[in-house]
C-alpha positions as CSV (number, residue, x, y, z in Angstrom):
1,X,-22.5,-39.2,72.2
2,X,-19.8,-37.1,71.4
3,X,-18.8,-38.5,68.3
4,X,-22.4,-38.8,67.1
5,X,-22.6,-34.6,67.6
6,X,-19.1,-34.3,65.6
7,X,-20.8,-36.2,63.2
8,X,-23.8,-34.2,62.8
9,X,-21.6,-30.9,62.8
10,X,-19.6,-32.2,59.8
11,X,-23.0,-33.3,58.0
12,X,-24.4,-29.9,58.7
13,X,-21.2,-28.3,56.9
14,X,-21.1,-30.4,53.8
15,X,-25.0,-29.6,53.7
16,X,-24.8,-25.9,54.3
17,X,-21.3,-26.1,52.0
18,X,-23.6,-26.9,49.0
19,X,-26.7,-25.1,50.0
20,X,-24.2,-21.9,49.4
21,X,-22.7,-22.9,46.4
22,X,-26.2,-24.0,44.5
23,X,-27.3,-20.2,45.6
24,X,-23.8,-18.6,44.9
25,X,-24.1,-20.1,41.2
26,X,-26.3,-17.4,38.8
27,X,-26.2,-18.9,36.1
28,X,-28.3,-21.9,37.8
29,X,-31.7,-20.3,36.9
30,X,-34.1,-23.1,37.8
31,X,-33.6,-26.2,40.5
32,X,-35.9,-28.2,41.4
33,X,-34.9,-31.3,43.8
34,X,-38.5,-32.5,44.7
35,X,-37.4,-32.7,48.3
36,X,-39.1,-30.4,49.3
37,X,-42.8,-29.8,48.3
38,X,-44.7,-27.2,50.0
39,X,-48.5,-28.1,49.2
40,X,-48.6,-27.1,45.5
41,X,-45.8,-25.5,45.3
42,X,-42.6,-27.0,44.1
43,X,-39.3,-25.3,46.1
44,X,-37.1,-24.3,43.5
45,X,-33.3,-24.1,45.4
46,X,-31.7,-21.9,42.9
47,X,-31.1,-18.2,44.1
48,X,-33.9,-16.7,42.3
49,X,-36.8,-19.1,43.8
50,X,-39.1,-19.8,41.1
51,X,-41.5,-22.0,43.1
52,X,-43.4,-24.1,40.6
53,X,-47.0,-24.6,40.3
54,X,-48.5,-28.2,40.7
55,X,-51.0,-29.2,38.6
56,X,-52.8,-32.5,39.2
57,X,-51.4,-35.0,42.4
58,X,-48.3,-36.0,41.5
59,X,-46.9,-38.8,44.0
60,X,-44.4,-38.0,46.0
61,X,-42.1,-40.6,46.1
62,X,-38.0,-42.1,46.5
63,X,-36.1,-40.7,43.4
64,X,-32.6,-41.1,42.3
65,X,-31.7,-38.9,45.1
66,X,-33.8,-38.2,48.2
67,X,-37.4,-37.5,46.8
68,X,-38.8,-37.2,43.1
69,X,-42.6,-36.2,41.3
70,X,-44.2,-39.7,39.6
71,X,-46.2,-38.3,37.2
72,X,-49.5,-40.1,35.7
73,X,-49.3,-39.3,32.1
74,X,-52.9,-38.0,32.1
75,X,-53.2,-34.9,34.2
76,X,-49.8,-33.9,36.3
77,X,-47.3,-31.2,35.4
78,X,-45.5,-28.4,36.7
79,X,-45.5,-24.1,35.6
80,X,-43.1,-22.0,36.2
81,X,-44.3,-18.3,35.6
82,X,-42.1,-16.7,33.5
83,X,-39.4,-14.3,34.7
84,X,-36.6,-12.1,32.9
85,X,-34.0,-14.3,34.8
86,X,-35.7,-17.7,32.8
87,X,-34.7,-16.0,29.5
88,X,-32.1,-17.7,27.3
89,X,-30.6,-16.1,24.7
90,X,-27.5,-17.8,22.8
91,X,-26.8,-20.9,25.2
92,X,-29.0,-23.1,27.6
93,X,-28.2,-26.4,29.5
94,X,-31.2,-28.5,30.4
95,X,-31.2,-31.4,32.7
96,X,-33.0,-34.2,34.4
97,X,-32.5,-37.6,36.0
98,X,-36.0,-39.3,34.3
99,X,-37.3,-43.0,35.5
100,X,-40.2,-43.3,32.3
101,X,-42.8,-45.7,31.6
102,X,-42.7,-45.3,27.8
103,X,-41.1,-42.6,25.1
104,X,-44.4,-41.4,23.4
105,X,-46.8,-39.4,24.8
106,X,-50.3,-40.1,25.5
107,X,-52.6,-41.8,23.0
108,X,-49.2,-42.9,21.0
109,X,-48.1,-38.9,20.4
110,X,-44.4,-39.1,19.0
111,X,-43.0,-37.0,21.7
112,X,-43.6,-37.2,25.9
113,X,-42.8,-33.9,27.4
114,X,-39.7,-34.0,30.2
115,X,-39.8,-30.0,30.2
116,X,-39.9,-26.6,28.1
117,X,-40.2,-23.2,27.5
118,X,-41.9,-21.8,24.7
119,X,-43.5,-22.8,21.5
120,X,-43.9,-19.9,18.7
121,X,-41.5,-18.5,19.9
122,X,-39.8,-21.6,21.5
123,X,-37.0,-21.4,23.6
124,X,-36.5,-25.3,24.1
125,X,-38.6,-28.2,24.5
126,X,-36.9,-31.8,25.9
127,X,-38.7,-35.1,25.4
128,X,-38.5,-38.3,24.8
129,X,-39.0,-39.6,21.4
130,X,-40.8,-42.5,19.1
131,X,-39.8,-44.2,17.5
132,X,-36.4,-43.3,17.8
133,X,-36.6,-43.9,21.7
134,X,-34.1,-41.5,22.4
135,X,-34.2,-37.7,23.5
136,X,-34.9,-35.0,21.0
137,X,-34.4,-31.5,21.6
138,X,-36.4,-28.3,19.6
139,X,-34.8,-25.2,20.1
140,X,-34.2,-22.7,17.0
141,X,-34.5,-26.4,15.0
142,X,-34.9,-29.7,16.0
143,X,-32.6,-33.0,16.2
144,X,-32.5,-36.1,17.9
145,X,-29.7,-37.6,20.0
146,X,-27.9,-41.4,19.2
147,X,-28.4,-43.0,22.2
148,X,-31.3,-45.2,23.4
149,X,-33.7,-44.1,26.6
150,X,-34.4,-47.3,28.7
151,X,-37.4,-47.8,29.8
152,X,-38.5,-48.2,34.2
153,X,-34.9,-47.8,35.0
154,X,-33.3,-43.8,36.1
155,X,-31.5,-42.6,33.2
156,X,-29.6,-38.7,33.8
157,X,-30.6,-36.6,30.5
158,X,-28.9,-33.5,29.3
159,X,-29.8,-31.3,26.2
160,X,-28.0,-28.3,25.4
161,X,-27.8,-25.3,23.2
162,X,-24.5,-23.7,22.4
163,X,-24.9,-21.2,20.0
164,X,-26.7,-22.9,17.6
165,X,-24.8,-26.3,18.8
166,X,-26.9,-29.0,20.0
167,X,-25.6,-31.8,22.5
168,X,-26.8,-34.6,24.3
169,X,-25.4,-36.9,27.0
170,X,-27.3,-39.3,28.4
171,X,-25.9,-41.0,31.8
172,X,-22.9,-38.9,31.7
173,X,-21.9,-39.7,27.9
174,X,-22.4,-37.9,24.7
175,X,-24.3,-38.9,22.4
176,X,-24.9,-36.3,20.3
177,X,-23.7,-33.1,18.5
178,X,-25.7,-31.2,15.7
179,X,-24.5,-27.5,14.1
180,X,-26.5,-25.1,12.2
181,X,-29.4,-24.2,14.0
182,X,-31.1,-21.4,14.6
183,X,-31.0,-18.6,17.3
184,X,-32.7,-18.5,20.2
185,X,-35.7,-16.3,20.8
186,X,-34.3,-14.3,23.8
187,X,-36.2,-11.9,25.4
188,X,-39.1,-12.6,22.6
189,X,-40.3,-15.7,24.6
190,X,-42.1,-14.6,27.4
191,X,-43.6,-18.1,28.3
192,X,-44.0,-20.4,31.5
193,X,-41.4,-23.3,32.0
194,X,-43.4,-26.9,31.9
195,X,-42.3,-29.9,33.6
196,X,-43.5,-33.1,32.8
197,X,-44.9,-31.7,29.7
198,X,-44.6,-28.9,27.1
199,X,-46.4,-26.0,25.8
200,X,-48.6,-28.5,23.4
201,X,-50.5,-29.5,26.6
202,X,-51.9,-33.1,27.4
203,X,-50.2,-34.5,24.1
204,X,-47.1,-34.4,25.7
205,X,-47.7,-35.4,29.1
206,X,-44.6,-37.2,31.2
207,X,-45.8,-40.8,32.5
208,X,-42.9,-41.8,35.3
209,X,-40.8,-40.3,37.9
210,X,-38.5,-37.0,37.3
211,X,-36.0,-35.7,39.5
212,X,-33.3,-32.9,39.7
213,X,-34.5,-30.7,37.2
214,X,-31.8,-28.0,36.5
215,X,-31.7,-25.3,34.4
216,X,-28.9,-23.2,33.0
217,X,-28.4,-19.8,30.9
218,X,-24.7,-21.5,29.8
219,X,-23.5,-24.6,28.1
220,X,-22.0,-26.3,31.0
221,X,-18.6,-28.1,29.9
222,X,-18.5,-32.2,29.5
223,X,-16.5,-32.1,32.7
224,X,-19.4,-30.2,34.4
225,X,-22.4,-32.5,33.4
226,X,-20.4,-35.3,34.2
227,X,-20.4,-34.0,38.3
228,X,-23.6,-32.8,38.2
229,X,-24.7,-35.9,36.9
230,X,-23.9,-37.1,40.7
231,X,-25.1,-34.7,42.7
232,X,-28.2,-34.5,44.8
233,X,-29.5,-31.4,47.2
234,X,-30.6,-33.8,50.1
235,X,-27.3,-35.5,49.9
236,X,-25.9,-31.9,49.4
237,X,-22.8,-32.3,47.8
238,X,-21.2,-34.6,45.4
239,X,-20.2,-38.1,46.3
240,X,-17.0,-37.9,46.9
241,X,-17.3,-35.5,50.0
242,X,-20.4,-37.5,51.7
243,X,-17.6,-40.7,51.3
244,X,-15.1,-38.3,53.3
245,X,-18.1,-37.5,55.9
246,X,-18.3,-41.5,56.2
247,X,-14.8,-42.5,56.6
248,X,-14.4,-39.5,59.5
249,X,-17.6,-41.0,60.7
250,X,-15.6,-44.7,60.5
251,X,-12.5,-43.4,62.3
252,X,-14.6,-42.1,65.2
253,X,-16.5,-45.1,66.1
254,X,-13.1,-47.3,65.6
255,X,-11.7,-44.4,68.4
256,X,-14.7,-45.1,70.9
């Protein structure tokens, strides 16, 4: 019994570690995990909790890490009411792990929705793409990345907008930079932030499973997408500290 309680302790600590360092991060402006679900409300665990609106009945269900939103294509999504603190002005980094049942959107739209903000002005709007099958990104100009969206399997998608550079990775590898667009809107877009669709409404409506939703008002380096890429909230840290609460949890039971 003792062990078990030292056990729980040094879960608690890795938890409560990351809890602080997800809240101590500002630039985070927008997290949603999908573990936790208050009616229709989606928590949002960065510091500035922007709970999200549910729209429709999403499932509830296992995602890449602890829980994720399954989406129906036809009538779920999320808003996000806009804030000052959701305003991007020269650099955003947008992220998702995504688990998708096709890359169109309904009634064989070319784009499906994974999220956005804005559309005249537009601050950025993430989807999946036909019949590329890949991940385009609008945001002061449009492009489309190199690499290949699989279909009913979790792929981790990243857009990005560094002053007026746009970059994709897709399962922790780029696959995609494009110069010479245009600036963001700033301050000019004042609308909500859609998940599991975009401002164009039920054309663009997500059919699968999203999870981790993270936004940023920086470009996060290669290094940086690359960890965040393997880190859950419910887990609460990155992998390699959960391994160290295992192999302490190892060498306590081989003590007993």
């Amino acid at each position: 019994m003792r062990y078990l309680f030292i056990f729980l302790v040094l879960l608690a600590f890795v938890t409560s570690y990351a809890f602080a360092e997800v809240q101590g991060d500002e630039s985070l402006i927008l997290y949603f995990s999908f573990d936790e679900v208050d009616g229709d409300q989606a928590i949002d665990h960065s510091r500035y909790g922007h709970q999200g609106s549910i729209n429709g009945a999403p499932e509830l269900v296992d995602g890449k890490f602890g829980k994720a939103l399954k989406f129906n294509g036809t009538s779920d999504w999320i808003e996000v009411p806009h804030d000052p603190v959701l305003t991007v002005d020269n650099e955003v980094t947008v992220m998702a792990w995504i688990h998708t049942e096709r890359h169109m959107g309904p009634n064989n739209a070319r784009w499906q929705g994974i999220l956005s903000k804005g559309n005249s002005p537009r601050s950025y709007s993430f989807y999946t793409e036909s019949p590329s099958e890949c991940l385009h990104l609008s945001a002061g100009g449009g492009s489309v990345c190199e690499g290949k969206i699989e279909l009913n399997t979790w792929q981790h998608v990243v857009g990005q907008v560094d002053n007026g550079t746009h970059r994709y990775w897709l399962n922790g590898e780029s696959v995609g930079e494009y110069g010479g667009k245009n600036a963001l809107p700033g301050a000019a877009d004042t609308s909500v932030v859609y998940v599991g669709t975009t401002a164009e409404g039920a054309s663009r409506l997500f059919l699968g499973m999203i999870d981790e939703v993270r936004i940023w008002n920086r470009a996060l380096s290669e290094d940086e997408v690359k960890r965040e890429m393997n880190v859950g909230f419910q887990a609460g840290t990155p992998v390699d500290p959960l391994d160290k609460v295992a192999t302490t949890w190892g060498n306590l039971k081989s003590h007993n």
